[in-house]
Backbone as a ProteinNet text record, in pm:
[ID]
protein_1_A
[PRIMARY]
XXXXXXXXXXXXXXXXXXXXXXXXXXXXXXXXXXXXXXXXXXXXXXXXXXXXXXXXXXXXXXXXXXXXXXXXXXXXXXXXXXXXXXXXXXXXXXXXXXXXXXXXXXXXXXXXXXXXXXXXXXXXXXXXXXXXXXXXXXXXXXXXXXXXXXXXXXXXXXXXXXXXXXXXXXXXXXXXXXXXXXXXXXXXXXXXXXXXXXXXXXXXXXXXXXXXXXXXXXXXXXXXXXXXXXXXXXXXXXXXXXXXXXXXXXXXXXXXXXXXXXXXXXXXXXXXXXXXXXXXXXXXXXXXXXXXXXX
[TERTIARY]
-684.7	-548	-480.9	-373	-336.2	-196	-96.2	-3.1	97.2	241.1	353.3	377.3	304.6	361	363.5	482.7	509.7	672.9	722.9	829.3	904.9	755.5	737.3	620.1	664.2	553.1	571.5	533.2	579.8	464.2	544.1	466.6	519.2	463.2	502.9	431.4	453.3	394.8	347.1	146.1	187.5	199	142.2	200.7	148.5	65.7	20.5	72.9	174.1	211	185.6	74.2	10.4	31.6	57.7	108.2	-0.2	72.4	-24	37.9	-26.7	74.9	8.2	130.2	102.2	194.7	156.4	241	226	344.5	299.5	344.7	241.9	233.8	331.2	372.2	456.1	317.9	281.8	191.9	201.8	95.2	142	14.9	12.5	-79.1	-126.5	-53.8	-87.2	-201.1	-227.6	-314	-455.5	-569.6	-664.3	-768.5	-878.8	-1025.9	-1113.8	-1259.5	-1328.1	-1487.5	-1605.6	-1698.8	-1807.3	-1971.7	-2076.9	-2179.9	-2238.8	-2348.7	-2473.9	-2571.8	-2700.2	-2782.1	-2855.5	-2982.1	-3066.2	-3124.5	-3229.4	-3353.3	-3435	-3560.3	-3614.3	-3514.2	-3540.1	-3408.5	-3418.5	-3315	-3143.9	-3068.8	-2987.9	-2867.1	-2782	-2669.6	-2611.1	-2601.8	-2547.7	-2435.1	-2343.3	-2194.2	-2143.2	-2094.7	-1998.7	-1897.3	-1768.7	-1791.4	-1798.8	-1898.5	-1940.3	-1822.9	-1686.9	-1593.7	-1541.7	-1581.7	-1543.4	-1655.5	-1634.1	-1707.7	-1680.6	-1540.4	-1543.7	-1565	-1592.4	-1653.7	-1797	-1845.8	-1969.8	-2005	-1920.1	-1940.6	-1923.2	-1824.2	-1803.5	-1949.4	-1982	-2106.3	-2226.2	-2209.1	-2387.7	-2275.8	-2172.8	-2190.1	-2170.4	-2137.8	-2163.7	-2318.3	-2418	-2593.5	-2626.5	-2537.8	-2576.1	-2519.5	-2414.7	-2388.2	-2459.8	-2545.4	-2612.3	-2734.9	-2764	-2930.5	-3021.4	-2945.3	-3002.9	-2950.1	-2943.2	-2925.1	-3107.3	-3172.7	-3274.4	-3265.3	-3186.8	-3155.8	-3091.2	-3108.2	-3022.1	-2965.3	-2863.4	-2846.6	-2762.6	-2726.8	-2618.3	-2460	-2418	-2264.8	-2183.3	-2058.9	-2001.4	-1882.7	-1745.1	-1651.9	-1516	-1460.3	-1350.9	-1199	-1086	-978.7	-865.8	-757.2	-651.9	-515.8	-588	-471.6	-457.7	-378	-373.3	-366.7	-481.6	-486.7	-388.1	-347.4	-248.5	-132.7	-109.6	17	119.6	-4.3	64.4	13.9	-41.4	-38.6	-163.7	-238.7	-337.7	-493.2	-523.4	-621.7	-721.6	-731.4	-881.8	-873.4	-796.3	-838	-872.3	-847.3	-875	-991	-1037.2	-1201.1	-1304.3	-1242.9	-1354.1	-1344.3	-1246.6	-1258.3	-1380.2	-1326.5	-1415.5	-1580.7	-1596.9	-1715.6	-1849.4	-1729.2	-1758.7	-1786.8	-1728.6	-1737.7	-1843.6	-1872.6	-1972.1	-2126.3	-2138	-2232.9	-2249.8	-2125.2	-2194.3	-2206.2	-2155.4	-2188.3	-2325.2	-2376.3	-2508.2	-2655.6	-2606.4	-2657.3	-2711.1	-2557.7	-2516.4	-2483.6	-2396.6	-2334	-2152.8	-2198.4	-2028.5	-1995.3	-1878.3	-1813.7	-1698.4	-1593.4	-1479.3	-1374.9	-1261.3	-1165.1	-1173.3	-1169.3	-1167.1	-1275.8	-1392.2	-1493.2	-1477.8	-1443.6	-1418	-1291.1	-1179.7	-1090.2	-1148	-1275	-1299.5	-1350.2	-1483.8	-1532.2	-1431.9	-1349.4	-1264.3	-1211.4	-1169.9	-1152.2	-1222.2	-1361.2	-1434.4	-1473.5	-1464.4	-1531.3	-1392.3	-1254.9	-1134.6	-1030.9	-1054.2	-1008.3	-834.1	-782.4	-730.1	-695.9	-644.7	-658	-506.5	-507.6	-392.1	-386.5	-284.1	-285.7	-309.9	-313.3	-323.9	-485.4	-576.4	-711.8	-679.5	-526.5	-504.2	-401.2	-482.8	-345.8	-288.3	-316.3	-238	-131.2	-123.6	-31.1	45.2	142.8	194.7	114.4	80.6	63.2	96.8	151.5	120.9	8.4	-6.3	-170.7	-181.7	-272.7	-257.8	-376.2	-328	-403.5	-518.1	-529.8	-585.7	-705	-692.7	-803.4	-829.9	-786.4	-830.4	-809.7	-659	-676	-595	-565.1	-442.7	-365.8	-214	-158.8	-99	-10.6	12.9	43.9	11	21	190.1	264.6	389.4	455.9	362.6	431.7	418.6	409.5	432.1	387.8	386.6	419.8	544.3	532.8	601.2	750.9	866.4	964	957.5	1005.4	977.5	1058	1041.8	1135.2	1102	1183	1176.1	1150.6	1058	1070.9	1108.8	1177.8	1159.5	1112	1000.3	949.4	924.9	835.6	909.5	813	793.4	720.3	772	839.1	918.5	887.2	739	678	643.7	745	718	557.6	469.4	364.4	298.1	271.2	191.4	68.4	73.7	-41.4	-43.7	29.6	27.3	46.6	-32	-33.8	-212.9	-253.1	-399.8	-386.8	-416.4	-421.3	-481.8	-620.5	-683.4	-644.8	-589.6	-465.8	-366.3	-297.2	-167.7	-174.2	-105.6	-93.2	45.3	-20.3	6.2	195.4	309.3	440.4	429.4	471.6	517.1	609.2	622.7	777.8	787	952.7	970	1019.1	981.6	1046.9	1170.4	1325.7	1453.5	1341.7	1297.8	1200.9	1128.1	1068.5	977.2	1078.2	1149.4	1258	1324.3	1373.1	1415.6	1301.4	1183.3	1050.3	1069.3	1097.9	1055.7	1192.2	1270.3	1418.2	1375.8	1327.4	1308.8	1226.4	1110.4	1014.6	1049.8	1142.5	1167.6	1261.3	1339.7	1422.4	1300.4	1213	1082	1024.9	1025.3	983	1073.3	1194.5	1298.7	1325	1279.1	1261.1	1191.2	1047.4	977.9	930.1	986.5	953.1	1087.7	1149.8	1319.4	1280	1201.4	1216.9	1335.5	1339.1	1506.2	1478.4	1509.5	1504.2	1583.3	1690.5	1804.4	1751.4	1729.6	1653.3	1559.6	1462.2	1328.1	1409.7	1468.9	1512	1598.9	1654.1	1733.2	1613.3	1494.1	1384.4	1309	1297.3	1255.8	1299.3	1446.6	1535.4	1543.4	1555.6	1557.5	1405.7	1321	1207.7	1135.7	1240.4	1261.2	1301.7	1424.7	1519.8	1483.7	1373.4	1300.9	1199.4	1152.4	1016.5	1056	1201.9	1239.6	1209	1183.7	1165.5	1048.1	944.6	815.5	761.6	762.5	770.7	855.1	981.9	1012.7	1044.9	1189.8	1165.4	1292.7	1296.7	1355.2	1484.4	1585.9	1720	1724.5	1723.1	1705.3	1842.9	1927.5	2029.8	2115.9	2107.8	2172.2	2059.9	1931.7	1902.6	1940	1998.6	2040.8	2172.2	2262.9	2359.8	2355.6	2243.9	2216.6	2212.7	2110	2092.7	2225.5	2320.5	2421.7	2491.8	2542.2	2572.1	2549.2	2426.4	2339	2301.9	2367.6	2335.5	2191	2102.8	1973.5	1977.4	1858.3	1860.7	1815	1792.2	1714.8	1624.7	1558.8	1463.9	1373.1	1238.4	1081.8	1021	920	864.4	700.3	600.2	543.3	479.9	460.8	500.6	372.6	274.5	149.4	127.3	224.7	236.1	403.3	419.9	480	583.3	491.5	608.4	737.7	840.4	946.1	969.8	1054.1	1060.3	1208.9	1297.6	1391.7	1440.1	1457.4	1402	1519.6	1521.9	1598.9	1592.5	1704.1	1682.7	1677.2	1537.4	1471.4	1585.9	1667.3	1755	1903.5	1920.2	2049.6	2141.9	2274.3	2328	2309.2	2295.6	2282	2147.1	2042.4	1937.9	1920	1885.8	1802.6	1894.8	2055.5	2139.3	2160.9	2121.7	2130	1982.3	1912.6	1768.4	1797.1	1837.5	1849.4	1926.5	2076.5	2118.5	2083.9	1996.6	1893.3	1879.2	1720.1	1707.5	1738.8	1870	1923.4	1968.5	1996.8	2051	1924.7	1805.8	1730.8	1706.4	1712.8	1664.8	1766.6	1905.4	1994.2	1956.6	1863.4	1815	1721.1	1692.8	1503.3	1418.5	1403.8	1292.1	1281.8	1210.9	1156.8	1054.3	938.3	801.9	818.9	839.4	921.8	778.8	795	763.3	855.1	800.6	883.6	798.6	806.9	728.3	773.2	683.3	735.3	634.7	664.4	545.8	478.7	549.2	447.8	382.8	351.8	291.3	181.8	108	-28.9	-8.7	54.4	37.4	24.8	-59	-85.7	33.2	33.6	144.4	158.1	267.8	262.1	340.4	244.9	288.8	441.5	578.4	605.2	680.6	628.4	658.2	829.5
-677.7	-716.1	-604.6	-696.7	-554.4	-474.5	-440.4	-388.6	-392.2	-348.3	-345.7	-187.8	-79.5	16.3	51.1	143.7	174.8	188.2	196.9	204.7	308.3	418.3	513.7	639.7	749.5	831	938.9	1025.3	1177.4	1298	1382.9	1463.5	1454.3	1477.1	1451.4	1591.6	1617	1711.8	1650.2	1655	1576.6	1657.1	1613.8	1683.1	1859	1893.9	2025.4	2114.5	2024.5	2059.7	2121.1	2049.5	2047.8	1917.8	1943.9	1888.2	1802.8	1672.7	1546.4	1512.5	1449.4	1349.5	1244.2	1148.1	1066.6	939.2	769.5	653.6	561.4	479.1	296.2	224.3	161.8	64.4	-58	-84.9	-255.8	-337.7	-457.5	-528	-672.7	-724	-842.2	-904.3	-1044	-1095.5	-1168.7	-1183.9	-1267.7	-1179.4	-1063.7	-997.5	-950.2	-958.9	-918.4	-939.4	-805.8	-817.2	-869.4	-921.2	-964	-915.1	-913.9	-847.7	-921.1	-909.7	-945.5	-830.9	-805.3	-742.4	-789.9	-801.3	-828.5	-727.2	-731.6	-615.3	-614.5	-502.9	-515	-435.9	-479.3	-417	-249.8	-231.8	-73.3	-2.7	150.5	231.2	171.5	211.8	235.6	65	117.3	24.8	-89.2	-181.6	-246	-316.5	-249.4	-319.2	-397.1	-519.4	-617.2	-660.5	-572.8	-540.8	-401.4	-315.4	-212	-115.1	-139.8	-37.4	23.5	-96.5	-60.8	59.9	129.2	226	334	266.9	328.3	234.8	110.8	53.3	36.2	75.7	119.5	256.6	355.9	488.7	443.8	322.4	246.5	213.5	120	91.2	177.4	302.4	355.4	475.5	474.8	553.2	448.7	363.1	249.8	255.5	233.4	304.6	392.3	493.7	607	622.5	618.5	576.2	503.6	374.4	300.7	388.4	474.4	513.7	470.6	384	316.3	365.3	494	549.1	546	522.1	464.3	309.7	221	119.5	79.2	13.6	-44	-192.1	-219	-383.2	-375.1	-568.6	-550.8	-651.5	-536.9	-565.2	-645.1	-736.7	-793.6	-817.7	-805.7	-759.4	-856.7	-909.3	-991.8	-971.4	-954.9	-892.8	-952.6	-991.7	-1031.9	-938.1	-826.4	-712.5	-615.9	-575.5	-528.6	-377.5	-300.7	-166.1	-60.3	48.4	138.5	79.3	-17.7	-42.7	39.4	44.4	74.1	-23.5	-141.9	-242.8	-247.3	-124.4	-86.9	-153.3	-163.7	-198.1	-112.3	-35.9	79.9	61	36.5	62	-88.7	-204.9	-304	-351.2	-287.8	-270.4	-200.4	-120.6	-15.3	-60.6	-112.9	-158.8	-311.9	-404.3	-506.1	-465.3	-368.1	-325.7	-257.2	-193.7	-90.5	-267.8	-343.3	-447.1	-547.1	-590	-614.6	-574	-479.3	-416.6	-416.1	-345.4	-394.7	-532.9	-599.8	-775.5	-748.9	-719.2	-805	-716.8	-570.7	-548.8	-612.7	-673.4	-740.2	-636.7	-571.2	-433.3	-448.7	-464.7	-468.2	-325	-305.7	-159.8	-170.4	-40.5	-87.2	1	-50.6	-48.4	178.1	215.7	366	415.9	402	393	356.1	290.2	226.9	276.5	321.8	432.6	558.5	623.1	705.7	737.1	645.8	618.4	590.9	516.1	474.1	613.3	715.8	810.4	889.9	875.1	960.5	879.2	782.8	700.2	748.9	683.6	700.6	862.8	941.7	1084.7	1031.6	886.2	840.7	698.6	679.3	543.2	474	359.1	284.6	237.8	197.7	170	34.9	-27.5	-192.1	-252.9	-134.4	-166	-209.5	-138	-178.9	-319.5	-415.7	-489	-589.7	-584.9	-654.2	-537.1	-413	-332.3	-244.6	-196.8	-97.7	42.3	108.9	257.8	395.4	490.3	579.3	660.2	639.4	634.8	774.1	881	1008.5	953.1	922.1	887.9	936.6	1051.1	1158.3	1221.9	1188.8	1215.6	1090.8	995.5	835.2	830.1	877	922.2	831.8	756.2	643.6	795.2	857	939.3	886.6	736.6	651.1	526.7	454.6	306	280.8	213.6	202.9	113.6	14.6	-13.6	-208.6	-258	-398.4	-398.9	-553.5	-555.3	-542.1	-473.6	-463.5	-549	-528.8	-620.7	-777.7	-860.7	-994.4	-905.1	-912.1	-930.7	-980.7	-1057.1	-1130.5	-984.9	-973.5	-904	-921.4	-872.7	-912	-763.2	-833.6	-686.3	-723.1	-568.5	-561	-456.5	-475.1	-366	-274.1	-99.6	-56	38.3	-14.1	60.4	-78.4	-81.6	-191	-199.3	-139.8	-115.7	-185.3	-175.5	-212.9	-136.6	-57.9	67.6	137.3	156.4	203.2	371.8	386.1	552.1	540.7	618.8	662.8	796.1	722.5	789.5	940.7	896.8	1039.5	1157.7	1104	1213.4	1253.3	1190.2	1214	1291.4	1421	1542.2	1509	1510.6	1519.1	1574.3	1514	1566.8	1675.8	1822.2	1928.8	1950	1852.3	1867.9	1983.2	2007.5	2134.6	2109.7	2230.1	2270.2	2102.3	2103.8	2022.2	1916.5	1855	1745.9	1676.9	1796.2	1779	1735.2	1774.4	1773.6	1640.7	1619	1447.9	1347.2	1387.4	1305.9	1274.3	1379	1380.2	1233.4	1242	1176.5	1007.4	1031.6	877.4	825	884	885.9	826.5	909.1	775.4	686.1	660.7	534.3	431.3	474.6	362.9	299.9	402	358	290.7	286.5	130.2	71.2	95.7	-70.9	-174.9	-113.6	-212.2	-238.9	-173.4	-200.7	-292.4	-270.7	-418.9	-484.8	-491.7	-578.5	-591.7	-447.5	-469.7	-416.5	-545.6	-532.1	-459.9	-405.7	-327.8	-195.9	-151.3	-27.1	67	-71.8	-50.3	-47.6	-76.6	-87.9	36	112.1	269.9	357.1	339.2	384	428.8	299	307.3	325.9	319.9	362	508.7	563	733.3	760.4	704.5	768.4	755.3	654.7	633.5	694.7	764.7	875.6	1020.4	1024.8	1135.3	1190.8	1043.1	1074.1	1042.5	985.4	1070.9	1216.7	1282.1	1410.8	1418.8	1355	1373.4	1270.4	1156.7	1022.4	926.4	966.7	903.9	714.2	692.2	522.7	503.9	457.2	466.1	366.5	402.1	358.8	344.3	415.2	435.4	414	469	487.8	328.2	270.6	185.6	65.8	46.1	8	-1.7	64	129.9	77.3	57.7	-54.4	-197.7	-220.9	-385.2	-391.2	-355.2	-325.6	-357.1	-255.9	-290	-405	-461	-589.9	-664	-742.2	-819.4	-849.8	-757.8	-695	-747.6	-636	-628.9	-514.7	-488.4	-430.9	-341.3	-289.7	-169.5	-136	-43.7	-50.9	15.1	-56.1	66.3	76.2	170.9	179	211.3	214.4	283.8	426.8	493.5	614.7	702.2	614.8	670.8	559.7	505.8	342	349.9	207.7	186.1	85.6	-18.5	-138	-116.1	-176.8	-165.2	-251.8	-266.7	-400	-376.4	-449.8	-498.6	-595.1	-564.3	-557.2	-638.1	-822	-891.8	-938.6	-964	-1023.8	-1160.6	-1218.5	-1324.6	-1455.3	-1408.2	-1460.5	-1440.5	-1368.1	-1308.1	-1457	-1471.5	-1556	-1590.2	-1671.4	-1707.3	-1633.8	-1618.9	-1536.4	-1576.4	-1690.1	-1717.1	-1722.1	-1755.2	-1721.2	-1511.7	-1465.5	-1281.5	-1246.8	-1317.9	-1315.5	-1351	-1490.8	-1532.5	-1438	-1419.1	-1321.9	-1127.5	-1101.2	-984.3	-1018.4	-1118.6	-1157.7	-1082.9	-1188	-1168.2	-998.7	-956.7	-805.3	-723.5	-759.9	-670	-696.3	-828.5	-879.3	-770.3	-743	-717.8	-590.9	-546.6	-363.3	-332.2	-458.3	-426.3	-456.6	-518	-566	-694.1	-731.6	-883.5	-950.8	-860.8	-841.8	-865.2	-977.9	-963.2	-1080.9	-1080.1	-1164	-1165.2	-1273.7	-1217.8	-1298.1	-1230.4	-1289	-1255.4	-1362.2	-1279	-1167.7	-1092.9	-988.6	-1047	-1141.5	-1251.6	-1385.3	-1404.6	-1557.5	-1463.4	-1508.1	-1547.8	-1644.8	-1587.3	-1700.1	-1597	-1688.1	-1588.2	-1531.2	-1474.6	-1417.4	-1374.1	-1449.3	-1508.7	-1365.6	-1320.3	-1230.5	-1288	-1259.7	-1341.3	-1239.1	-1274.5	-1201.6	-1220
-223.3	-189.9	-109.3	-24.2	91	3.4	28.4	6.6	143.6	100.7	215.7	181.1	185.4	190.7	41.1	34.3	-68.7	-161.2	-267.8	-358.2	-398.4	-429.7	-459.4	-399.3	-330.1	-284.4	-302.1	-319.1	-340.3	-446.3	-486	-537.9	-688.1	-768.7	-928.5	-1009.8	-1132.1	-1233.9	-1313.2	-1386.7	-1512.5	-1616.6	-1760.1	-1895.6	-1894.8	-1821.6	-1784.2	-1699.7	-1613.9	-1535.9	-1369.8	-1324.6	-1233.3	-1136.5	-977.8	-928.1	-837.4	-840.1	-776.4	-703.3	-553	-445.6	-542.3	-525.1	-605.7	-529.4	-560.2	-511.6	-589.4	-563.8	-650.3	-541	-507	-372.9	-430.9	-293.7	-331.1	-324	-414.6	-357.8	-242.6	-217.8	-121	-98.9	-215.5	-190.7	-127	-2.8	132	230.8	170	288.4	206.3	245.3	190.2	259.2	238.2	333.3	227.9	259.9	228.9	257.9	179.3	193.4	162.6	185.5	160.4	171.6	94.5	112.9	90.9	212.4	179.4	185.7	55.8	28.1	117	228.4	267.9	226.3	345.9	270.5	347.2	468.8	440.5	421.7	490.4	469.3	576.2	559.1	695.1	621.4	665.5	667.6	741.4	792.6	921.6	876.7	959.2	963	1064.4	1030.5	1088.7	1054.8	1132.2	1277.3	1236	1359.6	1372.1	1373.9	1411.8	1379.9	1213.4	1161	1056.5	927.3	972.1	969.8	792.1	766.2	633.8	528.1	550.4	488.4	480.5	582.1	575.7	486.6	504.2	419	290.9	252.5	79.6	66.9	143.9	72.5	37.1	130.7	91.6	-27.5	-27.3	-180.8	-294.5	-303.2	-385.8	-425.8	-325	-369.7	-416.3	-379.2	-404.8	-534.3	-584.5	-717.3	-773.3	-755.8	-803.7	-856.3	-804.2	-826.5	-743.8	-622.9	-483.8	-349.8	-350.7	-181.5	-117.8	-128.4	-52.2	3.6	-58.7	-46.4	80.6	176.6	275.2	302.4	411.1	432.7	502.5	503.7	623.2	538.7	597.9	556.1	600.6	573	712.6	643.2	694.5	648.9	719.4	642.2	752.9	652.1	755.9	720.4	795.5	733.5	765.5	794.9	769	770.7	882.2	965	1080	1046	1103.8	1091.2	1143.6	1068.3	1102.5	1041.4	1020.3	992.2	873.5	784.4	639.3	554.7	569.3	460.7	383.1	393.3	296.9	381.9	491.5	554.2	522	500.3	522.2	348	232.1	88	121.8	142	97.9	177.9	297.4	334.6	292.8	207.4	156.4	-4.1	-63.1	-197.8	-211.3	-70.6	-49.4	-35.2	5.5	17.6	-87.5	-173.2	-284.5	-390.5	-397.9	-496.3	-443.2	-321.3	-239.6	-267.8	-283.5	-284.2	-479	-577.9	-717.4	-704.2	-655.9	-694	-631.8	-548.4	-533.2	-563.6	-630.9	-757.3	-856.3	-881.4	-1004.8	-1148.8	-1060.4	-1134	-1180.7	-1323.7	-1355.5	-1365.4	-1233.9	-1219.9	-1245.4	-1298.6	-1357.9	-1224.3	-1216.2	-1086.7	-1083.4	-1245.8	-1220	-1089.6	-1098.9	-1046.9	-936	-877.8	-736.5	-712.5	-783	-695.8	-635.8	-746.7	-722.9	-597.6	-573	-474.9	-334.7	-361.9	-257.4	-169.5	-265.1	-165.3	-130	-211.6	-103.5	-2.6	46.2	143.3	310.9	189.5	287.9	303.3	215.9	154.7	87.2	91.2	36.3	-18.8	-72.4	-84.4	-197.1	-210.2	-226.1	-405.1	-435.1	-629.3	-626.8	-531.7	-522.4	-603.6	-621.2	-670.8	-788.3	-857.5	-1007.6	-987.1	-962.1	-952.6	-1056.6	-1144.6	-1256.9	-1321	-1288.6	-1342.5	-1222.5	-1278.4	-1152.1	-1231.3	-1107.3	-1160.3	-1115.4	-1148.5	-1069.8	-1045.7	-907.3	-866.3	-773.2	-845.5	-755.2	-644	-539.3	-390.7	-319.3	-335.9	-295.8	-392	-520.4	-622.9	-692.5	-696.8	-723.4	-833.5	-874.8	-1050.3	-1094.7	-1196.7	-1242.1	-1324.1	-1282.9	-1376.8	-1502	-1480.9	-1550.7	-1517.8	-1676.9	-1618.5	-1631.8	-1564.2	-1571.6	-1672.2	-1731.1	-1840.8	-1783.9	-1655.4	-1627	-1504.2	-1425.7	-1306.2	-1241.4	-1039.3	-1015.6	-1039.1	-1032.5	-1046.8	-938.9	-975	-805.3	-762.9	-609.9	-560.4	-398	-336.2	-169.6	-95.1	3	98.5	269.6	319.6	448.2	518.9	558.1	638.7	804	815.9	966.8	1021.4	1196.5	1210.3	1298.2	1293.3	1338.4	1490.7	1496.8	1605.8	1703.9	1834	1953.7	1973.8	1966.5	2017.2	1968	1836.6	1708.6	1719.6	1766.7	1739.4	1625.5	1553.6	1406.1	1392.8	1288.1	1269.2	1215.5	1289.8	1303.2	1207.9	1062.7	885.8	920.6	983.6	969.3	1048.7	1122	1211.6	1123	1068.7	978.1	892.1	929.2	813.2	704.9	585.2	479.9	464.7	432.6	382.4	290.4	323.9	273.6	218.6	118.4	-34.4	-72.4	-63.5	-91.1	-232.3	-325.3	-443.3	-478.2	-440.6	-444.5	-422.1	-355.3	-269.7	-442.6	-497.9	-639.8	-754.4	-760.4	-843	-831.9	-763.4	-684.4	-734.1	-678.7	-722	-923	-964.5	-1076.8	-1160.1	-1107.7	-1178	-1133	-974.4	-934.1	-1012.5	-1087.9	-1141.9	-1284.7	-1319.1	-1475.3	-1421	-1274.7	-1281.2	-1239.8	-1202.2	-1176.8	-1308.1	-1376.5	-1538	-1617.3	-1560.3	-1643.5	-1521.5	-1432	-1294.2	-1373.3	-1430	-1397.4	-1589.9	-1667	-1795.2	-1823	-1774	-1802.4	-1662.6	-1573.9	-1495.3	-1407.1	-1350.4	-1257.4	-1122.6	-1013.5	-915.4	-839.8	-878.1	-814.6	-853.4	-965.4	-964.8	-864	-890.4	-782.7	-677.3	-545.6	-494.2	-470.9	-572.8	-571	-574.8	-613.9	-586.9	-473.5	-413.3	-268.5	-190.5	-213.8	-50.5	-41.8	-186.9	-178.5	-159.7	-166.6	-104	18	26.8	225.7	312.6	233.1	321.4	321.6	193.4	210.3	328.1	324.7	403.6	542	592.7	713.4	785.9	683.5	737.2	771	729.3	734.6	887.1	844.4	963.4	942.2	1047	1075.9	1103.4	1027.3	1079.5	1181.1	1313.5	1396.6	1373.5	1374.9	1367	1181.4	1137.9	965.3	914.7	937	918.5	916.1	1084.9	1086.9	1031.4	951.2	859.5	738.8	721.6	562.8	565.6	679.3	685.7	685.2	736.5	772.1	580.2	524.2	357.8	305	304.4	258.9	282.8	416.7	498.3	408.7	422.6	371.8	218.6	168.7	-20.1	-39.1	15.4	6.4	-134.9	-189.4	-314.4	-320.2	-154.3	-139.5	5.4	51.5	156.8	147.8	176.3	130.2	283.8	297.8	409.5	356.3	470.5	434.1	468.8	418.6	419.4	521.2	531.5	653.4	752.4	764.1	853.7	913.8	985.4	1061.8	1005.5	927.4	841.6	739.9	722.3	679.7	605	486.6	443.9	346.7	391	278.8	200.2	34.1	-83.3	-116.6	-181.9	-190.9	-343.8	-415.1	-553.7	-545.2	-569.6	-564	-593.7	-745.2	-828.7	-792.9	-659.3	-645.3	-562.7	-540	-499.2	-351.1	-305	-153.1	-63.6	-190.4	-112.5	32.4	48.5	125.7	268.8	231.1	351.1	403.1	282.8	300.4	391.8	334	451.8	583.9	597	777.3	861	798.5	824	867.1	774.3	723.4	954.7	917.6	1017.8	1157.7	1173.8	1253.8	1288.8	1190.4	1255.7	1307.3	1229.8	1280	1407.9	1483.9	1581.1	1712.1	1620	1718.9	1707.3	1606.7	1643.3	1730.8	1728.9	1837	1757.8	1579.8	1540.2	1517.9	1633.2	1642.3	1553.9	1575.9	1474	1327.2	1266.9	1106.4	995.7	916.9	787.9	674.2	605.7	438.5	384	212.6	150	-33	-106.4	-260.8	-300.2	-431	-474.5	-579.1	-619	-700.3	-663.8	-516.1	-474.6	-387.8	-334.1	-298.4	-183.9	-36.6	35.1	216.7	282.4	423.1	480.5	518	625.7	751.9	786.1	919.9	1052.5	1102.8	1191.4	1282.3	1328.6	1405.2	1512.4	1658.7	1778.1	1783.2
[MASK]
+++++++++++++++++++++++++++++++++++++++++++++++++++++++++++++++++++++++++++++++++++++++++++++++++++++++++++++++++++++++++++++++++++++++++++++++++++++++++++++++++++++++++++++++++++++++++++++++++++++++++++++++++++++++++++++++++++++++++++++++++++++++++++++++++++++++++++++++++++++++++++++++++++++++

């Protein structure tokens, strides 16, 4: 399953006091890659399509974990999710792959295991592997720090893509946000309002969540006209705004249950159109349905 970014990103302490980058992805089950692996009968890997190349690195450590790195085959990989964006393309090709390959084993592997793997294949990777729970998921060491207690809160998204180009952000280029000390500290407070977002189920919370960790990671990358985003939000009584934080997509955060939703969306809409973002979707965090790119 893909993701819209993220809610939550930053750096955290746990009970030792040792510091993790750490995130809890928004999920979005309209986007997801898909995998096959056939066993062959010599060495060497073959991927289709041949770019996808870290799903190819998923699968031969998936063997190699197996006790089968002599093992080879051919892979083939199909994806609905547009790369660079943010919406979790490279975890949800390399998770498809890593599960690909135990299925035709016929290896029951458990999701720890396939985080693990996941970043050594990608050197990071997304919390969406856990997806019946929210977690905070240290990214970078494939570690679950904690489970949050539920699923994310519903809530409507309208997202968005804030780069005209749609070229994205090329991950393995992207150096890492340098939180300072105040930066950690901030992390740490958002950190228990995330933990009564989503254990009472409150969408306005989550939503005070993600917008302060939106305005953080201004400093780091940039989302172009942020500010007068953060007005349309208010306008509109949106419940919040997330981005994602090694990507380009945007999305603001609507109470599913709130009055006149669906007139605060068209509206939503419209302003962005009058910012320059044309490129939009929306969708829920609890349905399961494609999503429709729209120029």
């Amino acid at each position: 399953m893909g993701h819209h970014g993220e809610v939550f990103q930053g750096v955290v302490r746990d009970q030792q006091g040792r510091l993790h980058r750490a995130l809890c992805s928004l999920p979005c089950g309209g986007l997801s890659s898909e995998a096959v692996f056939h066993v062959g009968t010599g060495k060497g890997i073959v991927v289709y399509p041949a770019w996808k190349t870290k799903a190819r690195r998923a699968a031969q450590l998936a063997l190699e974990w197996a006790g089968r790195s002599e093992t080879g085959g051919y892979l083939e990989v199909s994806s609905d999710i547009p790369p660079g964006w943010g919406l979790g393309s490279s975890t949800s090709d390399v998770t498809a792959a890593l599960r690909a390959v135990f299925a035709a084993l016929q290896m029951d592997v458990g999701n720890e295991v396939v985080a693990r793997l996941a970043v050594k294949a990608e050197t990071a990777c997304d919390s969406t592997i856990f997806n019946q729970s929210a977690v905070l998921f240290a990214h970078r060491e494939g570690e679950v720090l904690e489970d949050l207690g539920g699923p994310i809160p519903e809530c409507e998204v309208l997202g968005f893509n804030s780069d005209d180009s749609g070229n994205g952000v090329d991950t393995l280029e992207f150096s890492p946000a340098r939180y300072g000390p105040k930066e950690i500290e901030t992390f740490a407070e958002l950190l228990g309002v995330l933990r009564r977002a989503i254990r009472a189920q409150d969408v306005r919370l989550l939503g005070q969540v993600a917008t302060a960790c939106a305005r953080i990671n201004q400093a780091y990358l940039p989302t172009p006209r942020f500010e007068q985003l953060e007005e349309v939000v208010s306008r509109v009584g949106a419940v919040g705004i997330q981005v994602a934080h090694s990507g380009t997509v945007v999305g603001l955060l609507f109470d599913p249950r709130g009055p006149e939703k669906d007139t605060r969306i068209q509206t939503a809409r419209e302003e962005l159109v009058r910012l320059g973002f044309s490129r939009q979707w929306s969708f829920s965090t609890t349905k399961v349905e494609p999503l429709h790119f729209e120029d």
